[in-house]
C-alpha positions in Angstrom: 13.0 -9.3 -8.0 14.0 -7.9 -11.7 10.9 -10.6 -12.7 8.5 -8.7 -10.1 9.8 -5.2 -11.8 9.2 -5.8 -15.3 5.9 -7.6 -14.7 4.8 -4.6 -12.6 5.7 -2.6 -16.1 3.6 -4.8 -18.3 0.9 -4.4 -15.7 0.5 -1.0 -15.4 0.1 -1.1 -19.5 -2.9 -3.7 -19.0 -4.4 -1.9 -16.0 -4.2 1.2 -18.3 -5.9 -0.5 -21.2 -8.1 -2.4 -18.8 -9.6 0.9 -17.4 -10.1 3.0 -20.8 -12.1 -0.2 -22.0 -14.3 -0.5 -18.8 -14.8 3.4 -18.9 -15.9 2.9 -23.0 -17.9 0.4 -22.3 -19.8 2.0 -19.3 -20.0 5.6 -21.9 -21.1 3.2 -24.7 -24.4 1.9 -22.4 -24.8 5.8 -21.4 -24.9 6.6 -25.0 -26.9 4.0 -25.8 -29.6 4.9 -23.8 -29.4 8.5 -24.7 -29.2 7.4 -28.6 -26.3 9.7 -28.2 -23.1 7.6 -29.8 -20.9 11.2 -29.2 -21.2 10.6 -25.4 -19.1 7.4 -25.8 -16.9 8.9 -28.3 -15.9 11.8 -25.9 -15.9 9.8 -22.8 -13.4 7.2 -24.2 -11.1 10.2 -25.0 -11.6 12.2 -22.4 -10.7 9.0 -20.4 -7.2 8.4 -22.4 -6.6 11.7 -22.2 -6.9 11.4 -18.1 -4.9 8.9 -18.1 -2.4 10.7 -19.5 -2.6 13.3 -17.0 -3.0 11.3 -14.1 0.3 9.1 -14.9 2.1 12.5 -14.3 0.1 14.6 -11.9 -1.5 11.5 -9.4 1.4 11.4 -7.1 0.7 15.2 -6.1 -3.0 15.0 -6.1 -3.0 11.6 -3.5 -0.3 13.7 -1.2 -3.0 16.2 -1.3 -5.5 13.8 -0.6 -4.0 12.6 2.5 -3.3 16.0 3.4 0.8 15.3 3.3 3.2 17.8 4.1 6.8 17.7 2.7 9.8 17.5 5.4 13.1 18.1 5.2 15.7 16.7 7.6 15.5 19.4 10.1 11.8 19.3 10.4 11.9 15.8 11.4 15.5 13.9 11.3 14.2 10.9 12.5 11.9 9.6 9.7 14.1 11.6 7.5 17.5 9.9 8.3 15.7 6.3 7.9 14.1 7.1 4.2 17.9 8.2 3.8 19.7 5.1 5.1 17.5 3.1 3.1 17.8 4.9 0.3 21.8 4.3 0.3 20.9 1.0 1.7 19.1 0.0 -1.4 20.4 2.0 -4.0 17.6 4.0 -4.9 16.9 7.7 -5.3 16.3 9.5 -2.3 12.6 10.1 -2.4 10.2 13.2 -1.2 9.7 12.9 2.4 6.0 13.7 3.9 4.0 13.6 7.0 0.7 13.1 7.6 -1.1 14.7 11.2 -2.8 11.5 12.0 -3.8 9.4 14.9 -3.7 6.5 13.4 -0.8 4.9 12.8 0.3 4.4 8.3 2.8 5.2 5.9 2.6 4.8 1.5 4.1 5.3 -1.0 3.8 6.8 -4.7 5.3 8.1 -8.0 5.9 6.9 -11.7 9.1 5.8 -10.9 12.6 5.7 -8.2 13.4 9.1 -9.7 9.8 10.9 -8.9 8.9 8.9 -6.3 7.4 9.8 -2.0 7.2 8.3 1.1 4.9 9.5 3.6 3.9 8.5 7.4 1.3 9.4 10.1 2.0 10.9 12.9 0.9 8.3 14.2 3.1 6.1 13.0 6.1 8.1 14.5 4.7 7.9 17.6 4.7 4.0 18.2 7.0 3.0 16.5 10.3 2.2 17.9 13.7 3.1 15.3 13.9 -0.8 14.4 10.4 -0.9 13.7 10.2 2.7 11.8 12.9 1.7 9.6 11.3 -1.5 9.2 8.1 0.6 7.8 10.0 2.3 5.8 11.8 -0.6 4.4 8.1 -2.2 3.1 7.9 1.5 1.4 10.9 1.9 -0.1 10.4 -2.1 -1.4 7.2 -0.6 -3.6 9.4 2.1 -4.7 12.1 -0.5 -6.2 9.7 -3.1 -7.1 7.5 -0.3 -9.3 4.3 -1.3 -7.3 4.1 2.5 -6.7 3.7 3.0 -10.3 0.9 0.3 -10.8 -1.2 1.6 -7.3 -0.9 5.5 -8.4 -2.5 4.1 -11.8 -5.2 2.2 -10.2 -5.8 5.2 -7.9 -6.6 7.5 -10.9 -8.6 5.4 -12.7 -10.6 4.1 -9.5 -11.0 7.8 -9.3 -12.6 8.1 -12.6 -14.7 5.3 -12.9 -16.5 6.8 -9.4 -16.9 10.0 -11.0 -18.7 8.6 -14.0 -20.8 6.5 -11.8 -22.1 9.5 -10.2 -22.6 11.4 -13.4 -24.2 8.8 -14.9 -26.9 8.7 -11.7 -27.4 12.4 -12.0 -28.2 12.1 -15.9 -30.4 9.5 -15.3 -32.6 11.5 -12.4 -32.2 14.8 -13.4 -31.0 15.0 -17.3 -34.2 16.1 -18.0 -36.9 14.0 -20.3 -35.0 13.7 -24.5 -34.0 10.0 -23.6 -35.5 7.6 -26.3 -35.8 4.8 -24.5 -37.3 6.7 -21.5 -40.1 4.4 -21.3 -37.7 1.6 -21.9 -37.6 -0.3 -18.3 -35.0 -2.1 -19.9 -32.7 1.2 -20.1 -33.3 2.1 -16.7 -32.4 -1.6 -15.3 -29.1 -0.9 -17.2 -28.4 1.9 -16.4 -28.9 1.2 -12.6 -26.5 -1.8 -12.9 -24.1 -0.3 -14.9 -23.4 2.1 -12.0 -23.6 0.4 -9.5 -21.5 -2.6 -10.7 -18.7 0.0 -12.1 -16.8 0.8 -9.0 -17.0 -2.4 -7.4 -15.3 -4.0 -10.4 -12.7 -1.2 -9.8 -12.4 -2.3 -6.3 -11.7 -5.9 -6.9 -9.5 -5.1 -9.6 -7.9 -2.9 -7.2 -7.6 -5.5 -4.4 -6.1 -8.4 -6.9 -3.4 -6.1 -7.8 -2.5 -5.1 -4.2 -3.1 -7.7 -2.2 0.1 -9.7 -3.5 2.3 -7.0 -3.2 1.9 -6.4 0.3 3.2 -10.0 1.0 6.5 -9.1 -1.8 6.9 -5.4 -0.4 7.0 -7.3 3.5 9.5 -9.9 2.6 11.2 -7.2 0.5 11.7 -4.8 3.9 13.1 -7.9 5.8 16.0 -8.7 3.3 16.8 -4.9 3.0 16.7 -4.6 6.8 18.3 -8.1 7.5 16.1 -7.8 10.6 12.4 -9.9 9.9 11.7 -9.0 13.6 11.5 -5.3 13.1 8.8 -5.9 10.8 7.2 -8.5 12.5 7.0 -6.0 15.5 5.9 -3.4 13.4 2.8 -5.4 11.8 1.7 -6.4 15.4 1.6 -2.9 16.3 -0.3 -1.9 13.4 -2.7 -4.4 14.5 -3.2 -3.7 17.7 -3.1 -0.2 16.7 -5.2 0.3 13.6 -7.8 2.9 13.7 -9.7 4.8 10.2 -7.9 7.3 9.0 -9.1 11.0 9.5 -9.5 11.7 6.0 -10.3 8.4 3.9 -10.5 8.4 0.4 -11.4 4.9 -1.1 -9.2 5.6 -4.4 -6.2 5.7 -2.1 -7.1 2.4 0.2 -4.4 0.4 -1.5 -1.5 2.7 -1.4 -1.4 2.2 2.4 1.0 -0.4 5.0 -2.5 -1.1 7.0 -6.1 -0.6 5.9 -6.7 2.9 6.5 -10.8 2.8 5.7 -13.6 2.5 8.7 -14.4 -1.5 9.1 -17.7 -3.1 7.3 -18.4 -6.3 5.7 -18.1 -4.8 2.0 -14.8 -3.3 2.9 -13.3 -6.4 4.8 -15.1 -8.6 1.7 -13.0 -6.1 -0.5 -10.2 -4.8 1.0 -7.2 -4.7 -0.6 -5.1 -5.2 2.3 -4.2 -9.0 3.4 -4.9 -10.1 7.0 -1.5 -8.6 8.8 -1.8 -11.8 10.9 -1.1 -13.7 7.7 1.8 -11.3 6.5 3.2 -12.0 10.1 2.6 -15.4 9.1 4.7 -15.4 6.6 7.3 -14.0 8.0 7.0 -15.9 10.4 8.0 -18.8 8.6 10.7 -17.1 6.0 13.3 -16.2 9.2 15.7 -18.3 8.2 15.8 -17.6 4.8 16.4 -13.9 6.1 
């Protein structure tokens, strides 16, 4: 487990470097293009500078996102007592408790760190779960918290977030940034730029499924040791499955922070999702009982 921690540290340096060098590279083919070298220049650091920010500020903006509220035990003592336990269970922090109005039924987590970090769940959630099962949930939550995955996935989340963003700026410069472009004629230029766009975010995506994909499996066993109960989450994956619907509000940036896949089913998002089959998590827990 200490192994998983300070490799999720050294990972969230590399993802962090990874990122800022995509993001100059994709202002270098803008600038390029526009025979502008100061649009790379800015981009890079305006990138770094994000970064920055969004290692701070990302845990508030994806609680936003998801339209979270923050609880305290009165307002729901249920889901509140069982971040609680845990928490005293596993030594960690007692995190920021949210909920989210939501049919369907999902829980994530997020922060730099066990000292700043939140939990939230659906209402969903709440609603078919049993206590077993919720503290189960909960469990796989709380594993990210101590294993640091939350710091790596509210990384990829702002960077994810960037690289869209660019994307879409670099689509409106390209149709309506007007006509100063030296290689205008070039078809060249537009060919790159075209790919260059497109390409950008579904790099981000598969960067962002290889780095969650493994920790759902770590964050699964994780809950069952702290719980000492592999059934809880066994039932609580096969109730997520036979459960799952999209989420209400769905925010690609945010897909990997969730227990279950919270995005709307299609063959690019089941070809990159960055959730593993829960029938293979259950699988694997499957076979791990006794080691429980």
């Amino acid at each position: 487990m200490y192994k998983q921690i300070a490799e999720n540290k050294r990972r969230t340096i590399y993802i962090i470097v990874g990122f800022v060098i995509l993001i100059g590279a994709i202002a270098g083919v803008f600038a390029w293009v526009y025979n502008d070298p100061w649009i790379a220049v800015w981009t890079t650091v305006a990138a770094i500078v994000y970064a920055v920010i969004q290692y701070y500020a990302s845990s508030s903006l994806s609680m936003a996102m998801a339209g979270a509220k923050e609880i305290q035990k009165k307002d729901n003592p249920r889901l509140y007592n069982a971040v609680e336990n845990l928490s005293i269970t596993t030594g960690l922090p007692m995190p920021k408790v949210y909920i989210i109005e939501d049919k369907a039924p999902n829980a994530f987590a997020t922060g730099r760190d066990p000292q700043h970090a939140a939990v939230a769940a659906t209402t969903g959630l709440l609603d078919i779960m049993d206590d077993k099962e919720l503290t189960a949930v909960m469990a796989h939550e709380m594993s990210h918290v101590k294993n640091y995955d939350i710091r790596v996935s509210m990384i990829v989340f702002g960077l994810v977030c960037v690289i869209g963003l660019i994307s879409d700026l670099g689509f409106r410069m390209m149709f309506y940034g007007g006509r100063r472009r030296d290689n205008e004629g070039s078809p060249v230029a537009y060919v790159l730029l075209i790919v260059v766009a497109i390409l950008a975010p579904i790099i981000a995506a598969i960067a962002q499924m290889a780095v969650s994909r493994q920790r759902e499996y770590l964050a699964d066993v994780s809950a069952a040791h702290i719980t000492r109960y592999p059934e809880g989450m066994i039932a609580a994956l096969k109730k997520l499955q036979s459960h799952s619907q999209p989420m209400k509000s769905q925010n690609v940036a945010m897909e990997a922070m969730w227990i279950n896949e919270p995005l709307r089913k299609s063959f690019l998002s089941n070809l990159l999702s960055s959730h593993p089959p829960i029938e293979k998590r259950i699988e694997r827990l499957e076979h791990g009982k006794s080691k429980f």
